[in-house]
C-alpha positions in Angstrom: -13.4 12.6 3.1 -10.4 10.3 3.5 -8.2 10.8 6.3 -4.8 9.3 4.2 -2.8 10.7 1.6 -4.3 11.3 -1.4 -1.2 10.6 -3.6 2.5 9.4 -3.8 4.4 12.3 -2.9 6.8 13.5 -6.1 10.4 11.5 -6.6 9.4 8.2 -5.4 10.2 4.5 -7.5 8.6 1.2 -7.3 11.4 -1.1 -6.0 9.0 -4.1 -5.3 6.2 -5.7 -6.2 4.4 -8.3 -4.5 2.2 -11.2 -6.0 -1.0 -11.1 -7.6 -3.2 -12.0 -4.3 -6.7 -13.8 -4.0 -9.1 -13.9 -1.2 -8.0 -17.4 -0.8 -3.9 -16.7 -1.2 -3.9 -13.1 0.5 -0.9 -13.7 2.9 -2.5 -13.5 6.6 0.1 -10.5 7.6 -2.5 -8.4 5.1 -5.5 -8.8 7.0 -4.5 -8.1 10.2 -3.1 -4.2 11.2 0.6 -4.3 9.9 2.7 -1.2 8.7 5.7 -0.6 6.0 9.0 0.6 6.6 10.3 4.1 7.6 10.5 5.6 3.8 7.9 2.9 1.9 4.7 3.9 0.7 2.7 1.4 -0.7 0.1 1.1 -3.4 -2.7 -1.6 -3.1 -4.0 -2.0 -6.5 -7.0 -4.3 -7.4 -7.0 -6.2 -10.3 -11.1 -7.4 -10.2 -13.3 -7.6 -7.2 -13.3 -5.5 -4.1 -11.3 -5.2 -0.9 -11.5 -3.2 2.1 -8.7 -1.0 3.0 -8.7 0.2 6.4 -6.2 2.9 8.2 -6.6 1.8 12.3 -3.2 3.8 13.1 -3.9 6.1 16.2 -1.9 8.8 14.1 -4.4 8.9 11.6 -8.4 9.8 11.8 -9.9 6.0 11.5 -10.8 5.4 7.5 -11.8 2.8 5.7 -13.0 2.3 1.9 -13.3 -0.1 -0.8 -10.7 -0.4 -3.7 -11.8 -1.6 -6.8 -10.2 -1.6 -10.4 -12.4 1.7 -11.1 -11.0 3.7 -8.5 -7.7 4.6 -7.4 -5.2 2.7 -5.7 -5.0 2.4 -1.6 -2.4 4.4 -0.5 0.1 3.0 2.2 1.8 5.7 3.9 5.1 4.6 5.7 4.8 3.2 9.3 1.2 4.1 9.4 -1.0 0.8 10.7 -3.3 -0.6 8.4 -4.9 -3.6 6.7 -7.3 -5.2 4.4 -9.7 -8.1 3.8 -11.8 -9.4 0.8 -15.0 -8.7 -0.1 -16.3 -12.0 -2.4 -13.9 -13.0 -4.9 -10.6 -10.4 -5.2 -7.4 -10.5 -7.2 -5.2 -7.4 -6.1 -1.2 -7.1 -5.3 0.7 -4.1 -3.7 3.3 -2.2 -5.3 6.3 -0.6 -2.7 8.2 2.6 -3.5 10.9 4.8 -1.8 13.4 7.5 -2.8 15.1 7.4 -5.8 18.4 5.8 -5.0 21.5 7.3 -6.8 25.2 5.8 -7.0 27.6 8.8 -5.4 31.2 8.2 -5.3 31.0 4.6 -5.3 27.5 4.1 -3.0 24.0 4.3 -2.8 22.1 7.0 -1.6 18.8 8.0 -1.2 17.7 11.0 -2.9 
């Protein structure tokens, strides 16, 4: 049973993408416990190979699991504390969405 969210929540776009990573070129940030922005999900999504994803946030119920191309992406809740590492050979990247943004009398806001 996984202790994260299970899916984007609705009215969300990808504003970023970072990437395609390697075990060799995954930034060093990745592997150790890091968190997004107030508002940014995240979506780790592996291209071939494995990595282990791994919640450590005291917020959350300690999980960990291995993404592959098979199975779904990791979800990256906002400020939750997290990171991953490679398992053997890995190419993956990490896809970052917030609220839809809208133009309203001249300026951004977020819906």
């Amino acid at each position: 049973m996984t202790a994260t969210a299970a899916s984007l929540p609705e009215g969300l776009e990808c504003y970023k993408r970072t990437d395609t990573f390697t075990e060799e070129t995954v930034p060093k940030g990745l592997l150790n416990d890091h968190s997004t922005k107030a508002g940014v999900w995240g979506l780790i999504k592996v291209e071939s190979g494995r990595l282990s994803y791994r919640v450590t946030d005291a917020r959350r119920e300690p999980f960990e699991t291995v993404l592959t191309p098979e199975g779904g992406p990791g979800i990256v809740e906002p400020t939750i504390l997290h990171h991953v590492a490679p398992i053997g050979l890995v190419r993956f990247h990490v896809e970052f969405y917030r609220a839809h943004r809208q133009e309203v009398g001249g300026s951004a806001t977020t819906v």
